[in-house]
Rosetta silent file (secondary structure, phi, psi, omega in degrees, C-alpha in Angstrom):
SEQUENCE: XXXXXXXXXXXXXXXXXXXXXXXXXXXXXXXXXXXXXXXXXXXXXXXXXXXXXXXXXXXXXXXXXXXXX
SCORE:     score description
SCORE:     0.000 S_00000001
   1 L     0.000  141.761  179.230   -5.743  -10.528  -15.457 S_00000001
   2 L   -83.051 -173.392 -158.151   -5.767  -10.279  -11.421 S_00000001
   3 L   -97.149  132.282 -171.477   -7.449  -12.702   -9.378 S_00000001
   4 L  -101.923  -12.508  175.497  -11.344  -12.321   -9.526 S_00000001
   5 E  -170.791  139.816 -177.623  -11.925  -14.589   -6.548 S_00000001
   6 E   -98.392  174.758  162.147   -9.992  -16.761   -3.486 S_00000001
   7 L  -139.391  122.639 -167.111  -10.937  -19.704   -1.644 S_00000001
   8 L     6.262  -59.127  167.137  -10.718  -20.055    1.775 S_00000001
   9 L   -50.375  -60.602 -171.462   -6.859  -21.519    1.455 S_00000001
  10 L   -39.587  -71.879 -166.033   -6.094  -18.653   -1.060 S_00000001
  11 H   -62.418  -53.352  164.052   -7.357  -15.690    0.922 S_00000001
  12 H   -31.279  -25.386 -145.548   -5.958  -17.080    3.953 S_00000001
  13 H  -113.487  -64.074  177.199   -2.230  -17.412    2.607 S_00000001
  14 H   -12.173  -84.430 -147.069   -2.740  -13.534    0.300 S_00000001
  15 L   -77.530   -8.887  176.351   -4.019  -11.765    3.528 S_00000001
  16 L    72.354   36.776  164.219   -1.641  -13.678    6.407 S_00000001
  17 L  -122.558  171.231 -164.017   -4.510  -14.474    8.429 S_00000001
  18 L   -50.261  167.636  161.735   -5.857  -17.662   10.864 S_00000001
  19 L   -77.797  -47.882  178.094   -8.053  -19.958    9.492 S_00000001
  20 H   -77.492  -87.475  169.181  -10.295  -19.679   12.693 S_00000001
  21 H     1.560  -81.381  173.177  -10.300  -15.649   11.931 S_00000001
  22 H     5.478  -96.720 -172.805  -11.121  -16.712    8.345 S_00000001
  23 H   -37.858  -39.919 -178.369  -14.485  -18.058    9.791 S_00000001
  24 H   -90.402   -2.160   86.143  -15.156  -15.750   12.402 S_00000001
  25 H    67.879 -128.869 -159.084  -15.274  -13.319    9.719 S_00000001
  26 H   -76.795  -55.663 -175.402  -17.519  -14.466    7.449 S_00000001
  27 H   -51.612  -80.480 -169.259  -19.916  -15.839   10.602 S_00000001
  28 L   -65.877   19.972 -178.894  -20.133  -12.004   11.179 S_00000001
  29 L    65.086   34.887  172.750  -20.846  -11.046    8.093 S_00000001
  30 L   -92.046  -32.003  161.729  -17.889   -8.872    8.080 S_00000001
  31 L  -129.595  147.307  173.212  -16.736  -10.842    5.078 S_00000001
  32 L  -106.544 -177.435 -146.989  -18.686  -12.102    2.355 S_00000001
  33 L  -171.701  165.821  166.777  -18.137  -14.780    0.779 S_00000001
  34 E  -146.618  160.414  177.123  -20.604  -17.193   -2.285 S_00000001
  35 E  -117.889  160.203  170.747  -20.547  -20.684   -2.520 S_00000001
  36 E  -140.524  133.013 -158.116  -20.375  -22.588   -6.453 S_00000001
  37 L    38.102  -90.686  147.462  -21.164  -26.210   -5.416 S_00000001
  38 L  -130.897   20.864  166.064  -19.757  -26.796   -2.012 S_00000001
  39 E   -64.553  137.803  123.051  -16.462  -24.535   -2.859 S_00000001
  40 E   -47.557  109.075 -175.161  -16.633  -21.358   -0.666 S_00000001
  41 E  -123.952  114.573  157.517  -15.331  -18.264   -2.711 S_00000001
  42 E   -86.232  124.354  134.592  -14.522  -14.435   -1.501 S_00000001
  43 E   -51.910  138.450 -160.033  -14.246  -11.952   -4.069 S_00000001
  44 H   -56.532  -79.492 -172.956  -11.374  -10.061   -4.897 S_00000001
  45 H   -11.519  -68.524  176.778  -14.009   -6.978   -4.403 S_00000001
  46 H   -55.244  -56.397 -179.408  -15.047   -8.373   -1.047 S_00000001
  47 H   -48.670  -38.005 -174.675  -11.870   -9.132    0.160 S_00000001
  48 H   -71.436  -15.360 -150.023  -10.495   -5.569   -1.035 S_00000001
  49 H  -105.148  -25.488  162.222  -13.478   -3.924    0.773 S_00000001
  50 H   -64.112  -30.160  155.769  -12.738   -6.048    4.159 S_00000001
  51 H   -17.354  -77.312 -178.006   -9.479   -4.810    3.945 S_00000001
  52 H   -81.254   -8.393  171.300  -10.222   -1.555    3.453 S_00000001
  53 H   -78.250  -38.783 -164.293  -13.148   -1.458    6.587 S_00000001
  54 H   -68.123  -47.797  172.148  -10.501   -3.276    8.946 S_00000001
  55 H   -28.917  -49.919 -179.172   -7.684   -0.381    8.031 S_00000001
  56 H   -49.329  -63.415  175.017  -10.285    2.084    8.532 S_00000001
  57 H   -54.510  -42.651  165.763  -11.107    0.694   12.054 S_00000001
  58 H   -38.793  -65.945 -147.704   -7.259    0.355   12.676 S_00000001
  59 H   -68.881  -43.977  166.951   -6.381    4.024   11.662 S_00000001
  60 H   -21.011  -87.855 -168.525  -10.076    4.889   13.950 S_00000001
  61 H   -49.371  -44.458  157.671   -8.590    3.516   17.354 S_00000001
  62 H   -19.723  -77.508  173.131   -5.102    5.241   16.490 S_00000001
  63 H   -18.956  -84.768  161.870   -6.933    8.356   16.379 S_00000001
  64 H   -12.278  -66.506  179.595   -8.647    7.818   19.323 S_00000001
  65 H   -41.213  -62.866  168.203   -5.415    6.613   21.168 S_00000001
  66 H   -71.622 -107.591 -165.170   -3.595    9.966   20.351 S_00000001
  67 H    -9.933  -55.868 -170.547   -6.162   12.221   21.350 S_00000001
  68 H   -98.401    2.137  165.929   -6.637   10.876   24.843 S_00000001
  69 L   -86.354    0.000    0.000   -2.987   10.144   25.235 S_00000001
């Protein structure tokens, strides 16, 4: 079975990004995230869907780039 949810270390080390990123993030609601006690968890779903918004925004500004270059 794949992984149904990370935690803050996890998702950090998976996705290669900052720790302070991490956080700034979630404070913009850009990733979601649940808590189960005081553990912090993203779902694989959430994580896949933050992924797939940031690509989106990547391949966007490409776009953009070529066309007015």
């Amino acid at each position: 079975m794949s992984q149904q949810a990370f935690t803050i270390p996890e998702f950090i080390g998976h996705f290669k990004v900052g720790r302070t990123t991490t956080y700034e993030e979630i404070a913009s609601g850009r990733l979601a995230t649940y808590k189960v006690g005081r553990r912090r968890y993203i779902s694989a779903h959430a994580a896949a869907e933050w992924q797939r918004k940031l690509e989106a925004a990547t391949s966007g500004d490409k776009l953009v780039m070529a066309m007015a270059g």
